[in-house]
Short mmCIF file of the C-alpha atoms (twelve columns), coordinates in Angstrom:
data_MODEL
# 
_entry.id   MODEL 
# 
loop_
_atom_site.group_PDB 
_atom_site.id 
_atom_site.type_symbol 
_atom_site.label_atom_id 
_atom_site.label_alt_id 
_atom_site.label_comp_id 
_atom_site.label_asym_id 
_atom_site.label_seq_id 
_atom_site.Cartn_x 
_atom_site.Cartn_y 
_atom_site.Cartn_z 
_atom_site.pdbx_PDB_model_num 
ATOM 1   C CA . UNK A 1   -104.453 -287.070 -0.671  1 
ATOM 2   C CA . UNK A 2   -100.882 -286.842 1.563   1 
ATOM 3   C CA . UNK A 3   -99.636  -283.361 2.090   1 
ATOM 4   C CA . UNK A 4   -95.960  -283.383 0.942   1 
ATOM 5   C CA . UNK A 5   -93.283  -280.615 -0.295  1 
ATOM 6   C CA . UNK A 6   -91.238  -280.394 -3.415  1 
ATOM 7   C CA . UNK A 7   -88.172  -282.253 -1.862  1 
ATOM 8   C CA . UNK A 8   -89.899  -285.322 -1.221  1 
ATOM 9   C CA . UNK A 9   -92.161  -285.033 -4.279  1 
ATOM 10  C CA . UNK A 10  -88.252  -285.617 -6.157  1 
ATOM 11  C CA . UNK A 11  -87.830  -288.424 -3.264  1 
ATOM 12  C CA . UNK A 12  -90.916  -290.229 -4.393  1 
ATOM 13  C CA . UNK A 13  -90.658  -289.913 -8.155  1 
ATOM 14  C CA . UNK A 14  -86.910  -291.827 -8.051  1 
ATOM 15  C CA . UNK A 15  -88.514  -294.090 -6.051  1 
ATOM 16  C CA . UNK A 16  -91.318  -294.519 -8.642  1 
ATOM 17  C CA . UNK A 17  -89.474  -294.566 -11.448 1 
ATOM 18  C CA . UNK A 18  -86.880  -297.091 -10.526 1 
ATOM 19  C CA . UNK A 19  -86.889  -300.438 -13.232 1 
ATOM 20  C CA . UNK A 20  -90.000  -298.237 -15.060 1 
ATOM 21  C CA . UNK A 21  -89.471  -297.404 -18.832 1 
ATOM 22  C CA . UNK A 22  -91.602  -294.589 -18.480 1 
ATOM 23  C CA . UNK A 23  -94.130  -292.443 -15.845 1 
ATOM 24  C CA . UNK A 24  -95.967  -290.007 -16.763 1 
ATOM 25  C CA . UNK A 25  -96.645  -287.548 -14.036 1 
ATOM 26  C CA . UNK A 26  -99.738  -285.084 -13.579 1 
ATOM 27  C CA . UNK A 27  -98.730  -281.670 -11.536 1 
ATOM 28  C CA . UNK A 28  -101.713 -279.595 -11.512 1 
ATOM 29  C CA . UNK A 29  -103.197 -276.175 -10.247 1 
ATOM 30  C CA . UNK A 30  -104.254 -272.595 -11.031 1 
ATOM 31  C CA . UNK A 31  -102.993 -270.191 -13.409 1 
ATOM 32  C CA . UNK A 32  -99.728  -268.516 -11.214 1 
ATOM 33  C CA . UNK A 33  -99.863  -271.704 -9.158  1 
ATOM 34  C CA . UNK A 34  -95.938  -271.757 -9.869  1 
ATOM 35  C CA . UNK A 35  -96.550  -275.512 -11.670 1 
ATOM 36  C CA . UNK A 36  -94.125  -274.398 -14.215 1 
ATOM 37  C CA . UNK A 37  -91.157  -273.462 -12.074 1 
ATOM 38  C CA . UNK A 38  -91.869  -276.757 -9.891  1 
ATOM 39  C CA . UNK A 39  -91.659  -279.218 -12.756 1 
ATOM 40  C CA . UNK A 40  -88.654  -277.759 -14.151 1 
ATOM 41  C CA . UNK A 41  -87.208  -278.151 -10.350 1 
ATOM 42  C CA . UNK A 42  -88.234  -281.615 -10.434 1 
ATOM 43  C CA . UNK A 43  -86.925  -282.581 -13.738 1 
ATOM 44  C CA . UNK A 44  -83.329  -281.103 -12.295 1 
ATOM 45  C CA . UNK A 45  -84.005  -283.328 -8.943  1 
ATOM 46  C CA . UNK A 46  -85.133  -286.639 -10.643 1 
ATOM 47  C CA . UNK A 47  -82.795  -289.338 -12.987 1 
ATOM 48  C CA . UNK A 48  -83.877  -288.865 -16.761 1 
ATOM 49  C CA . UNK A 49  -86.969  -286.537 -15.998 1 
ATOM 50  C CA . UNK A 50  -88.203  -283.449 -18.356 1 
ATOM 51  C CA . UNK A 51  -90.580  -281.152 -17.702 1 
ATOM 52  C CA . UNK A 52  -93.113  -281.369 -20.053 1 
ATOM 53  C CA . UNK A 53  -95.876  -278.195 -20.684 1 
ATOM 54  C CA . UNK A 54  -99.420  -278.481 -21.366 1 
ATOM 55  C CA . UNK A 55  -99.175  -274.451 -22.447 1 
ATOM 56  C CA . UNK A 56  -98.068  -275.535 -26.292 1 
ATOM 57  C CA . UNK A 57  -101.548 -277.454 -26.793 1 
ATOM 58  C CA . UNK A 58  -103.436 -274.119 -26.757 1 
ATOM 59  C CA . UNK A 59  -105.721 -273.624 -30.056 1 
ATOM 60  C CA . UNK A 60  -104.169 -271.080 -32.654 1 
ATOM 61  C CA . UNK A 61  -105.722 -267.012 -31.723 1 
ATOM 62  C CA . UNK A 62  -107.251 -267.212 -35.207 1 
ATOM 63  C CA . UNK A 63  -109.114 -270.187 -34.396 1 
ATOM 64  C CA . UNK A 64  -109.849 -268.606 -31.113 1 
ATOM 65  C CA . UNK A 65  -111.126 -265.745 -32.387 1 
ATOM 66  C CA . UNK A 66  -113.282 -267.184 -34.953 1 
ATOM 67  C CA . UNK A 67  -115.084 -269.353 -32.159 1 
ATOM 68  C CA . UNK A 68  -115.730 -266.289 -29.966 1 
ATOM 69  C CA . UNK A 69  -112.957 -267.675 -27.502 1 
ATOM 70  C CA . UNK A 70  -110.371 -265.625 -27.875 1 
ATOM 71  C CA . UNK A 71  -110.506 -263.263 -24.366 1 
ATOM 72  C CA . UNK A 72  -111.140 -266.913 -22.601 1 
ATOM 73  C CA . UNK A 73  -107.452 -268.307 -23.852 1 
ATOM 74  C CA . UNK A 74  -106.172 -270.682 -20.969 1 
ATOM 75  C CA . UNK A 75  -109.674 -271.816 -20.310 1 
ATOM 76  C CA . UNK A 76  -110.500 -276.026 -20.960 1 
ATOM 77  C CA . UNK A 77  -112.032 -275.530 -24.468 1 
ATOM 78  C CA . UNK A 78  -109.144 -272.941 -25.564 1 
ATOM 79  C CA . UNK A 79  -106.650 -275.992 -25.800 1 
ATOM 80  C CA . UNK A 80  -106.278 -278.980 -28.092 1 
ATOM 81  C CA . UNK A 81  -107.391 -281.839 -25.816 1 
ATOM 82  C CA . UNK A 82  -107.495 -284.388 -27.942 1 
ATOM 83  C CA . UNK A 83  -104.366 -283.338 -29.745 1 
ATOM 84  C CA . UNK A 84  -102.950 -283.292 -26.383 1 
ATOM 85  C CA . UNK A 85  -104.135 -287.128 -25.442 1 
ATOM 86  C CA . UNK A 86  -102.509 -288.697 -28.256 1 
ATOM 87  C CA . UNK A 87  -99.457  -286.871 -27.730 1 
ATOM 88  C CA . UNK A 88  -99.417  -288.196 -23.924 1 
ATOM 89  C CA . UNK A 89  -100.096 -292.084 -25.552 1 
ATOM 90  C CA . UNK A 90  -97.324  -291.365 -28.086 1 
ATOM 91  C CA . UNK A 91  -94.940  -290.771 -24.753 1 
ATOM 92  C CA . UNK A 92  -95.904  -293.308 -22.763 1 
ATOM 93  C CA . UNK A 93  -95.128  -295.688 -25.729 1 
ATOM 94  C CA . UNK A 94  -91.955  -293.836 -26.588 1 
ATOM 95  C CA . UNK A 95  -92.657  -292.477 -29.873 1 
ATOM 96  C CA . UNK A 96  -92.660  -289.013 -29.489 1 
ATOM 97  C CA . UNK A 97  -89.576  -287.012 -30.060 1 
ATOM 98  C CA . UNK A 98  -90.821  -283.399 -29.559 1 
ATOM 99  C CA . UNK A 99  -93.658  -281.484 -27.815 1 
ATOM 100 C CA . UNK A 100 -95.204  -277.638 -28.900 1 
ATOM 101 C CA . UNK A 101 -94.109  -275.035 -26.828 1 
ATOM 102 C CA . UNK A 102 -95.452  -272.060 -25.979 1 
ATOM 103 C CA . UNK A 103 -94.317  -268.242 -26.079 1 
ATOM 104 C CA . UNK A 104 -95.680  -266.466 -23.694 1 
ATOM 105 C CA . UNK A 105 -94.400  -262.527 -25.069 1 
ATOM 106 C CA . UNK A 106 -95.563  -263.886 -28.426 1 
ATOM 107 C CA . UNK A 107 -98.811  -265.791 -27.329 1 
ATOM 108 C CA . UNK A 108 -98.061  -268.244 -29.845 1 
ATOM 109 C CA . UNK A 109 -97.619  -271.813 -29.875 1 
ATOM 110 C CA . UNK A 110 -94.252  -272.951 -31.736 1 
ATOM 111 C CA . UNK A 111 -94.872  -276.509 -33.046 1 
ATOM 112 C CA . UNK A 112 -92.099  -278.941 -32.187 1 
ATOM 113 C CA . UNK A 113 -90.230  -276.157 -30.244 1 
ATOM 114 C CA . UNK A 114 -89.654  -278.661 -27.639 1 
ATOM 115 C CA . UNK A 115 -86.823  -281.716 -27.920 1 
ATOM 116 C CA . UNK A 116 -87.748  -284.688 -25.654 1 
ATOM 117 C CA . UNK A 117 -84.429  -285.649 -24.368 1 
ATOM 118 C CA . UNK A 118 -83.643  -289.945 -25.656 1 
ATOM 119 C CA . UNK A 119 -82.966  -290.795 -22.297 1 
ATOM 120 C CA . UNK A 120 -85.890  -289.270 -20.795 1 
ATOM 121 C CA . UNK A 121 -88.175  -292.019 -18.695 1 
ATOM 122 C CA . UNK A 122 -89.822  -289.595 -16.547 1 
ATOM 123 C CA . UNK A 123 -92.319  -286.877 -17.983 1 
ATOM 124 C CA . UNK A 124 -93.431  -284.617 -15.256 1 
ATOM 125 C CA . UNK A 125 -95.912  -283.040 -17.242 1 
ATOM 126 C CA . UNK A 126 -97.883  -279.893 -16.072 1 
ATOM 127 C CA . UNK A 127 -100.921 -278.153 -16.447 1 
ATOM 128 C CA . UNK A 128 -104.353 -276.780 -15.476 1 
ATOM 129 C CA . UNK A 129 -106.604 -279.332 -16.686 1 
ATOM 130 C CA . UNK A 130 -104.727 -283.032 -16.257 1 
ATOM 131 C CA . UNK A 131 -107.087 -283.760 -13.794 1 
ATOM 132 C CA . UNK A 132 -110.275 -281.752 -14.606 1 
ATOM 133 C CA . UNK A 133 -113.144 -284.589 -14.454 1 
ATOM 134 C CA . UNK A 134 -115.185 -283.860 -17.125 1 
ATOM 135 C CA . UNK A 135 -115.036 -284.762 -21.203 1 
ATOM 136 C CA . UNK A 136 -112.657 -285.257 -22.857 1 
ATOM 137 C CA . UNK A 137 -110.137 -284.511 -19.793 1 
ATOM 138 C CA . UNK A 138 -111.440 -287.253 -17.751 1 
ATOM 139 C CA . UNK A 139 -110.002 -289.859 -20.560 1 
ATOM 140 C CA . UNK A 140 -106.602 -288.446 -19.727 1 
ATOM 141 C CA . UNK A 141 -106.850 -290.481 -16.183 1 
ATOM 142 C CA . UNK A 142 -105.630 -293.912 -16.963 1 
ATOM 143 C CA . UNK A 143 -102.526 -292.268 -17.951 1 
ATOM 144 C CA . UNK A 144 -101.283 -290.873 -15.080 1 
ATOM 145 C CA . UNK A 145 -98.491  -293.005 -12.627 1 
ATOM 146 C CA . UNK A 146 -98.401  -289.981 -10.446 1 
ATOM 147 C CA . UNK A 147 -100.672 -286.695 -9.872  1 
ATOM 148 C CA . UNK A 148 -99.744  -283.843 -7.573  1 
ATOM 149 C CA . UNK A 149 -101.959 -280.568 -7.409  1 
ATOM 150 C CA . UNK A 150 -100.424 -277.584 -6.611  1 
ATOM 151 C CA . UNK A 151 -102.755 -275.369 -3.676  1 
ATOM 152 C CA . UNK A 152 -102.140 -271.511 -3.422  1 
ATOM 153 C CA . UNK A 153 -104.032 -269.352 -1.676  1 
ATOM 154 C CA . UNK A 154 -106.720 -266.882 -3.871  1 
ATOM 155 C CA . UNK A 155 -104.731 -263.953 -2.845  1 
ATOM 156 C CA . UNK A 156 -101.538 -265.214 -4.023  1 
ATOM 157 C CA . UNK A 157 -102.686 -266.353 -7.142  1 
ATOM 158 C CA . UNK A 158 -104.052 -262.761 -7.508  1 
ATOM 159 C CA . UNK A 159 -100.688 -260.833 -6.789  1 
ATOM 160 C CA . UNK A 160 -98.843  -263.613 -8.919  1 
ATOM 161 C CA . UNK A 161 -101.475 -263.109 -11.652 1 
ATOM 162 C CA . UNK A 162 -101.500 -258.939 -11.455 1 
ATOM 163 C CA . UNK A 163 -98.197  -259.138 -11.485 1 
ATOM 164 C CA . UNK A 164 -97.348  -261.703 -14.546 1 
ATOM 165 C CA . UNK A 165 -99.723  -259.072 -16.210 1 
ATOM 166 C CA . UNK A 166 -97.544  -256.051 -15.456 1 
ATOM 167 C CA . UNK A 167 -94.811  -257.645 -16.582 1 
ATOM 168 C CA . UNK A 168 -95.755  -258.229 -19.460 1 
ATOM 169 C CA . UNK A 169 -96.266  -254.525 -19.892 1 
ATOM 170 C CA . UNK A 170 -100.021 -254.370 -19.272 1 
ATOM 171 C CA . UNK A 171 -101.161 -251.358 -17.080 1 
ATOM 172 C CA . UNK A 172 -102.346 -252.435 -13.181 1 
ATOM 173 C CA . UNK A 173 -105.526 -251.735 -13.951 1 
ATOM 174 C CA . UNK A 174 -105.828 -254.023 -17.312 1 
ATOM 175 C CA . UNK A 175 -103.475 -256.616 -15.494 1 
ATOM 176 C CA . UNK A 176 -106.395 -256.655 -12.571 1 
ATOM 177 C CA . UNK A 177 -108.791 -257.323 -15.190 1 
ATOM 178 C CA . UNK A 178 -107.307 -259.516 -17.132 1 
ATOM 179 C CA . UNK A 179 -106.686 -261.506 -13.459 1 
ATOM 180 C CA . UNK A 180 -110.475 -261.581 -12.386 1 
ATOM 181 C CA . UNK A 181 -111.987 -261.817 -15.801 1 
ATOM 182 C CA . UNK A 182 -110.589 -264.930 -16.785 1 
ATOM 183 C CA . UNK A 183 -107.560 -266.647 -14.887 1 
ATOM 184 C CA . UNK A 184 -109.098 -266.527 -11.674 1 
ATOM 185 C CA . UNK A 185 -112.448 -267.878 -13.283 1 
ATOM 186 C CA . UNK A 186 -110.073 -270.537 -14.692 1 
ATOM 187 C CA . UNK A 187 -108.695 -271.081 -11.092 1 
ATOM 188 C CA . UNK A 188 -111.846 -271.594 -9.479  1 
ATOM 189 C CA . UNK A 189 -112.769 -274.564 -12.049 1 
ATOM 190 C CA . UNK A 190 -109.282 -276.494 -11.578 1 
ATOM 191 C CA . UNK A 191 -110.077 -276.249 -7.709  1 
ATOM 192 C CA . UNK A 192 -113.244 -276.755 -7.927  1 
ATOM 193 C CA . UNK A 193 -113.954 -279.771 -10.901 1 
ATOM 194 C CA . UNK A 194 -110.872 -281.307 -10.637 1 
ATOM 195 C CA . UNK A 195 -110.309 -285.505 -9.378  1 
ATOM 196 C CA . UNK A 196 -108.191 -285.718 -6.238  1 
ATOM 197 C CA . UNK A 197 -104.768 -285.796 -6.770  1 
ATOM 198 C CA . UNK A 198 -102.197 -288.095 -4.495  1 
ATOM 199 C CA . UNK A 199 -100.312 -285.504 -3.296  1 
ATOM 200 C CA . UNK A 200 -100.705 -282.249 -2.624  1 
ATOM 201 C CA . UNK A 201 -97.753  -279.755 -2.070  1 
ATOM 202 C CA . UNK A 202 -99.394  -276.117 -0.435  1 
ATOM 203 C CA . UNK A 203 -97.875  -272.754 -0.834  1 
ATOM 204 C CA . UNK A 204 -98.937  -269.837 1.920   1 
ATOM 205 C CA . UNK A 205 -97.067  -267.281 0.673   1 
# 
């Protein structure tokens, strides 16, 4: 795994992705990892890219609820995996004209909310769980022409977390809750059971 930083992670994706139809690219980490701000930097960096979320394959609250899963949203078995895998086959064959996105004040998921661009060749998609190595994740593997995991430090991913929380109106005290009862858990298992990625791009503050 080579230690690198966002400018040449853009280097080495229009590199890549030079005479390719398509890449698909895996950019992993922790919940308030700052994946989603990096891929949408990339995307701006890199020829025909788009940022692609893995946040609009998360399983409806209702459904959630009715399994008992409900306060574990964002962990593996609160998403749509295999939903998700055939929508990451229907890219790499260029098929797929939109993606779910997700609303974050809402918590809902709004199918088709995203447009995937025509031109688009590069798909730097992000997520927790692209490289999590056990079923049905693991399948997702093969697809993958470039991985990159994201590593923060526990205590910034706590005041990032805390304070995504508060911002969304929650009360420090439920926002440090919230933090350590189940994104943090969820951070732990991306660092923890995830494959090697081949890069790795490291935050300190």
């Amino acid at each position: 795994m080579t230690e690198i930083d966002a400018t040449e992670l853009a280097d080495i994706l229009r590199r890549a992705s030079v005479g390719r139809a398509r890449m698909l690219v895996a950019l992993v980490g922790a919940p308030g990892s700052g994946k989603s701000t990096l891929a949408q930097e990339i995307a701006g960096q890199v020829p025909h890219a788009q940022a692609i979320p893995l946040d609009g394959f998360h399983r409806a609250n209702d459904a959630l609820a009715r399994a008992g899963l409900l306060e574990r949203k964002g962990a593996p078995e609160t998403f749509d995996a295999p939903g998700f895998a055939r929508f990451l086959h229907a890219l790499a064959e260029g098929t797929q004209a939109h993606f779910p996105a997700f609303d974050r004040g809402r918590d809902a998921v709004i199918p088709e909310g995203g447009r995937i661009a025509p031109d688009t060749r590069v798909f730097v998609v992000e997520g927790n769980y692209l490289l999590l190595d056990e079923a049905p994740w693991q399948d997702l593997a093969p697809l993958w022409d470039v991985t990159v995991t994201l590593d923060v430090s526990q205590d910034e991913l706590e005041r990032r977390l805390v304070k995504r929380w508060t911002d969304h109106g929650h009360p420090e005290e439920d926002a440090l809750f919230r933090a350590h009862a189940n994104d943090l858990v969820n951070a732990r298992l991306v660092r923890d059971r995830s494959r090697r990625a081949d890069y790795v791009i490291r935050f300190t503050g």
